[in-house]
C-alpha positions, 0 to 999 in steps of 0.5 A: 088865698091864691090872690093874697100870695100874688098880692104878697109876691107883688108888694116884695116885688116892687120893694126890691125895684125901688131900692135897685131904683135907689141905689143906681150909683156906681161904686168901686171894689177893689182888689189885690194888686190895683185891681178894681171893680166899678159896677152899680151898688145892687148889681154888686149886691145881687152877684155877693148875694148869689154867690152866698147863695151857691156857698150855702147849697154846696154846703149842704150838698153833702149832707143831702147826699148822705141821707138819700144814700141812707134812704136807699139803704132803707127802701132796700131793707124794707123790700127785703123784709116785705118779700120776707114776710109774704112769702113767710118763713120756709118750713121744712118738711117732716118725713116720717 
């Protein structure tokens, strides 16, 4: 199973070097105010990509902290029941 997932990882591999092999050709973006960008097709590809990229995990950064806080949390509840339990509950003592 090992070697069909290298097999797999190489053919994606070569798939995306012949289309960067493909698309070498300069185009411009331009910006406000005259401002332009020549660069290759796949390196603007690659750069709008990463920045998608980034957008994406910031955008779910928050969520993800919100949880591990709820997580510990729990672990602290958990803890304290636990040494609640094992240690059972605290009998007065009866004098007569």
């Amino acid at each position: 199973m090992r070697y069909f997932i290298w097999a797999m990882q190489f053919i994606v591999f070569l798939l995306f070097l012949g289309f960067a092999l493909h698309n070498s050709q300069t185009v411009s973006l331009r910006y406000f105010l005259g401002y332009e960008w020549q660069a290759p097709l796949i390196l603007m590809l690659l750069v709008f990509f990463c920045i998608g990229a980034a957008f994406g995990l910031l955008a779910g950064l928050g969520q993800l902290l919100k949880l591990r806080r709820e997580i510990l949390v729990l672990k602290k509840e958990l803890r304290n029941r636990n040494s609640v339990t094992q240690t059972g509950p605290q009998q007065p003592d009866i004098v007569l």
